[in-house]
N, C-alpha and C positions, 0 to 999 in steps of 0.2 A: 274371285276375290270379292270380301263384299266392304261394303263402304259404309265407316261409323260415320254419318251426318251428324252435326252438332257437338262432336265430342269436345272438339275445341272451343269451343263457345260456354261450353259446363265448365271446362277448366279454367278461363278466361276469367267467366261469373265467379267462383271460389277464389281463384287467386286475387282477384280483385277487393272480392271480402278482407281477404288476411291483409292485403297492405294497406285497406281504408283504417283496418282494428289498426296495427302495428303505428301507421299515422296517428291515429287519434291517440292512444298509447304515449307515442312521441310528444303530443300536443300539449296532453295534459301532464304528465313527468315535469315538462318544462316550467310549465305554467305554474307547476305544484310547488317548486325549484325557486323560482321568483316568487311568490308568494312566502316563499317561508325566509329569506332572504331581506326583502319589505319588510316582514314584522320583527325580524332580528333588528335591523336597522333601526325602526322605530322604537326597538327596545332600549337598545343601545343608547339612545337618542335624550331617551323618557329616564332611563336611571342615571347618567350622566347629567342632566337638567336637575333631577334632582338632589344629586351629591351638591353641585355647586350651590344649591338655595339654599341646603342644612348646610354650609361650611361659611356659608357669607351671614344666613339669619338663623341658624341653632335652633328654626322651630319645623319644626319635622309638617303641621299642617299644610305650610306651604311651599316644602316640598313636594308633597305628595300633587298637590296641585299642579305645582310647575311641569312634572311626572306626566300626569294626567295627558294637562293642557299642551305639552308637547308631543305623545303619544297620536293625541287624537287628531293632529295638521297632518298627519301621514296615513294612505290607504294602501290596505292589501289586496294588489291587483284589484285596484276598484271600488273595494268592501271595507267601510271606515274602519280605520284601528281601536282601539279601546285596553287603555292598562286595567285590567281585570283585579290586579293585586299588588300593591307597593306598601316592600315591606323593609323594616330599617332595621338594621343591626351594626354589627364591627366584621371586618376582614381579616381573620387568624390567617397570619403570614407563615407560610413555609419554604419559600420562597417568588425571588420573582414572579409574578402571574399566577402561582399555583397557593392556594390556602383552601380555608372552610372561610365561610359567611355563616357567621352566629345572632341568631335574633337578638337583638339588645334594647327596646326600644326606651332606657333610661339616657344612656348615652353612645347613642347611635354616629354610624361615622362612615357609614356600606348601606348600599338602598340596592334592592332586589328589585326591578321590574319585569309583572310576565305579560304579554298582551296577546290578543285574542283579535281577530276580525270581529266587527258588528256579526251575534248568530255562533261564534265559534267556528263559521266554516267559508268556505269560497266556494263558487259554484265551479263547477267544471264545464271545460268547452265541448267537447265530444262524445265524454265520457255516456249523457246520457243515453247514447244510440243505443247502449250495451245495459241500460239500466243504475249505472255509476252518477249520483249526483250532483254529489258535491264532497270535497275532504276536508279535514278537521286541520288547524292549523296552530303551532302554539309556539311562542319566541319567548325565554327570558334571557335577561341580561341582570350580570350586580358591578355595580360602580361602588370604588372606594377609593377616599380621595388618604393617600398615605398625611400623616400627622408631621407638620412644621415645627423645627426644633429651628432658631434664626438667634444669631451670638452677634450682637456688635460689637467686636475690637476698636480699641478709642484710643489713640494718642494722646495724650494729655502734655506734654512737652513744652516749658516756657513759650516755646517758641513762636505757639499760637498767636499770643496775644490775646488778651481775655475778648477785645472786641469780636475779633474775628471768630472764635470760640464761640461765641452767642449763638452764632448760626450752627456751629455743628451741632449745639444744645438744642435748639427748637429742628434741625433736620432730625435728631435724633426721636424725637418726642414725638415727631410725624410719623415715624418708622411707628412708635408704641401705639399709636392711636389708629394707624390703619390697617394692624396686624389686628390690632383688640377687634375693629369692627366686623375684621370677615376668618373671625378664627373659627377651626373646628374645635371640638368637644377636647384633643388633646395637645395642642399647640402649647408650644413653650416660646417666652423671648428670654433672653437675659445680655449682661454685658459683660467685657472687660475692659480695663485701661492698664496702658503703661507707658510706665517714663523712665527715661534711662534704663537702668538694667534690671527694675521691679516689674513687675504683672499682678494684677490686683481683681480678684472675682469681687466686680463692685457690684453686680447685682444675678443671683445665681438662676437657672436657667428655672421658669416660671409660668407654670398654666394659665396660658391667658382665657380661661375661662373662669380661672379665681379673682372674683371683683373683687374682694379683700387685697388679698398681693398683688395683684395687677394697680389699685392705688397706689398703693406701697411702692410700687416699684416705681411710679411715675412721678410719685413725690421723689425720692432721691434721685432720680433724672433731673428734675428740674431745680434740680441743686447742680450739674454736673459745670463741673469749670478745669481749668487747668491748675496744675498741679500747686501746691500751697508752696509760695516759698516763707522764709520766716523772715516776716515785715507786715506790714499791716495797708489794706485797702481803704483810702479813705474817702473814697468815693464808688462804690461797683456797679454803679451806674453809667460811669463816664467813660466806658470801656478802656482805659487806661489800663495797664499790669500795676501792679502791686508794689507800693515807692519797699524797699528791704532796709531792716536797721543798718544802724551805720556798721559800718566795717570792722570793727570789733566784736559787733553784735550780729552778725549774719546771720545764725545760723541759731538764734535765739528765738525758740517761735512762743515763749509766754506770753510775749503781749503784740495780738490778742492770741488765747490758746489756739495753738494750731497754723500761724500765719496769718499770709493772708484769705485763706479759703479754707476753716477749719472742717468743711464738712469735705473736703478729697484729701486724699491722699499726701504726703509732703514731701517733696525735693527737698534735699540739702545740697549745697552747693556745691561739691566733690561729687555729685551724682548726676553729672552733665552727660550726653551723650545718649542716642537713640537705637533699643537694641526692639526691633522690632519682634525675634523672633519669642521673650521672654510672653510678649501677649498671647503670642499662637501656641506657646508652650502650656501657659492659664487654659488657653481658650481646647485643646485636645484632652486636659484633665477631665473638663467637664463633660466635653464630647463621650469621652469614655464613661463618664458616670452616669448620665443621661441615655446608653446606649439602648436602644430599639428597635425591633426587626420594621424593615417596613418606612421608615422616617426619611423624610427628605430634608438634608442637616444644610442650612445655608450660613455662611460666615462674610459679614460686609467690614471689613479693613477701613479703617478711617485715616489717615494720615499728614500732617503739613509737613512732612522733613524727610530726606534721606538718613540711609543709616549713619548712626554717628559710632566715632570708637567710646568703647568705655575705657576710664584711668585705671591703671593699676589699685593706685588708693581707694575707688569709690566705694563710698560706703562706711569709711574711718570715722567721720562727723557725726554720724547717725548711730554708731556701735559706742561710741565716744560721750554720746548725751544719753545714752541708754534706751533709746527710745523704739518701743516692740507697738507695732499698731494692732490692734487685735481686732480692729473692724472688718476687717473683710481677709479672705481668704490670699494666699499670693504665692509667685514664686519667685527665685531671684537668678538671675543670671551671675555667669563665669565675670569676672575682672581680674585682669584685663581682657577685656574683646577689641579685635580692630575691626575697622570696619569691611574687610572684606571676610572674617568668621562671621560678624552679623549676617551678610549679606545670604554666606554660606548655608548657615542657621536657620534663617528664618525659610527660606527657598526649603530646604527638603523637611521643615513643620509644615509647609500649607502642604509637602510632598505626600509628607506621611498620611497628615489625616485624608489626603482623598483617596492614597492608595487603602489605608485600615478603614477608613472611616465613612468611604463615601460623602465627607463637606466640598460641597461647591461653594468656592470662594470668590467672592467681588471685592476688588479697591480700586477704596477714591483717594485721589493725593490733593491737596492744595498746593499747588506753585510745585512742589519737588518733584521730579519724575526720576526713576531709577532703573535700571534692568532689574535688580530683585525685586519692581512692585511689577514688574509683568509678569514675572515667572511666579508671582508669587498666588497668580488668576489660576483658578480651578473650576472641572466640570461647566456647569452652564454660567460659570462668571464672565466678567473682564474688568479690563483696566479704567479706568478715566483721569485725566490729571483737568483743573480747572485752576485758572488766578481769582475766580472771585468767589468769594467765600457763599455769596448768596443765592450761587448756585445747586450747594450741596443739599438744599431741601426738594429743590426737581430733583438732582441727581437719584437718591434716597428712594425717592414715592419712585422712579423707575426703575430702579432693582425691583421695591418690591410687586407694582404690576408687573414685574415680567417673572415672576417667580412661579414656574410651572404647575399646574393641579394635577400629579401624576395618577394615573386612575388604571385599575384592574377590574377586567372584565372576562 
């Protein structure tokens, strides 16, 4: 028998080869793995940074900065990062998550970031035993912050009291001025009000990036008051309501035209009662007319009262003096309503538009609290009731800081 010396030792040597390569194989895969992981993150990171700088300042340079400058705080396994290309366009929506990114760079609204390690590459740990030096590495990411459509529903209701009223006036103004300052390229604001069984498009859903109508619209804002009765203010500074002619005369609004607040809308006095749902009835017309893939539709409910019934009559005083307003757009509610058809009403309107519409709804109540103002919260809304009026301008600014930047990547 003869005896192979060493044979095991040759085998030992080889097999040893294959599982150092298969390790180092291991090594770098992983390594490879993490590394492209890193610079996805830091892509992510980089066109995300820069969506929000073009949605808050509209100027794309410093975005691209922000982009950058965010990019380049993050390394790839070691090897500084670097946005090699940030490029701005719009996100053609086909659905959730899935679209095209189209170059836009007039009115841009989707920022493409692709990044690169310092060099293009990373070194490898093992690889060079085998002659393998280093791999190439590449991450893009596109952020696109979906376009804000935002409706405030407004009570207009005697019942305010024009003092108390002041503040929803300057809350409401606060809403227009800190939407204006960090709007995207296609943000809309607009309004409605209603009283008793009317809904009134006082101000129609509005590119805030049109400085023209975005004036516009904050000049008749800061007209907005409660509802004209027909009598006359003779003081509107002294936050007092509005003294009404005498009682033969009620319902007389020539002197002065219009009431006492001829720039809103006008109560007559048959038209008592709060039908919430004709607002959100206004406020789904426009939803619908304004409809866009892609849009994050918020609705903030303003309200000091619970629902009230409407009279059978309502509405005889105003059909009676002939009077058709033809300023703004409206619609009218059933009379008679009690108030548990409001209640009914108004609950499956905020229903409908979140099931068709996707609106996520916010209400505020002053003093009134109701089950149909909680049922009436949708998506990322809720409820709040408050007794002081001069609350509702915090209230207001924290809807809107918390009003999500939904983003697709």
């Amino acid at each position: 028998m003869r005896v192979r010396r060493g044979s095991h030792a040759i085998l030992f040597a080889f097999s040893l080869v294959v599982v150092l390569a298969a390790a180092m194989l291991a090594m770098d895969t992983a390594w490879i793995v993490v590394a492209r992981s890193q610079a996805q993150d830091a892509a992510d990171a980089g066109s995300q940074a820069a969506v929000i700088v073009l949605r808050q300042t509209g100027d794309p340079t410093r975005a691209r900065q922000a982009a950058e400058r965010i990019v380049a705080a993050n390394r790839i396994v070691g090897v500084p990062a670097k946005a090699t290309t940030v490029t701005f366009g719009r996100w053609s929506q086909s659905g959730w998550g899935k679209g095209t990114f189209l170059a836009d760079p007039v009115r841009p609204s989707a920022v493409r970031v692709e990044v690169l390690p310092e060099g293009g590459v990373i070194p490898l740990l093992l690889g060079p035993v085998f002659g393998f030096h280093d791999q190439a590495i590449r991450a893009t990411a596109i952020s696109s912050a979906r376009s804000l459509q935002f409706l405030l529903v407004v009570d207009i209701t005697g019942s305010w009291g024009e003092k108390d009223f002041a503040k929803a006036r300057q809350a409401s103004l606060l809403v227009l001025d800190r939407l204006r300052a960090t709007h995207g390229p296609d943000d809309e604001i607009g309004m409605v009000l209603f009283s008793g069984r009317w809904g009134w498009e006082y101000t129609p859903l509005t590119r805030l990036s049109d400085s023209a109508a975005i004036a516009a619209v904050r000049t008749r804002w800061s007209k907005l008051n409660i509802a004209s009765k027909a009598g006359k203010d003779t003081n509107p500074l002294d936050g007092a309501a509005c003294k009404l002619h005498p009682t033969a005369r009620k319902n007389d609004f020539s002197d002065p035209l219009g009431g006492c607040y001829p720039d809103m809308p006008r109560e007559y006095t048959d038209e008592s009662g709060t039908d919430h749902a004709v607002g959100l009835e206004m406020a789904k017309t426009m939803w619908l007319e304004g409809r866009g893939g892609g849009q994050y539709r918020a609705m903030l409910v303003l309200t000091d009262g619970k629902p009230g019934a409407i009279a059978s009559g309502a509405g005889s005083l105003r059909a009676a003096d002939g009077f058709v307003d033809t300023r703004w757009r409206n619609v009218v509610g059933p009379a008679p309503r009690s108030v548990d058809q409001v209640r009914t009403a108004s609950i499956a309107a905020s229903n409908a538009m979140w099931n068709d519409l996707r609106v996520h709804s916010w209400v505020v109540s002053l003093v009134a609290e109701d089950t149909m103002l909680t049922k009436m919260v949708q998506g990322d809304g809720w409820f709040l009731r408050t007794s002081n009026p001069a609350d509702l301008g915090p209230l207001f600014e924290q809807v809107i800081s918390e009003l999500p930047l939904p983003l697709v990547e």
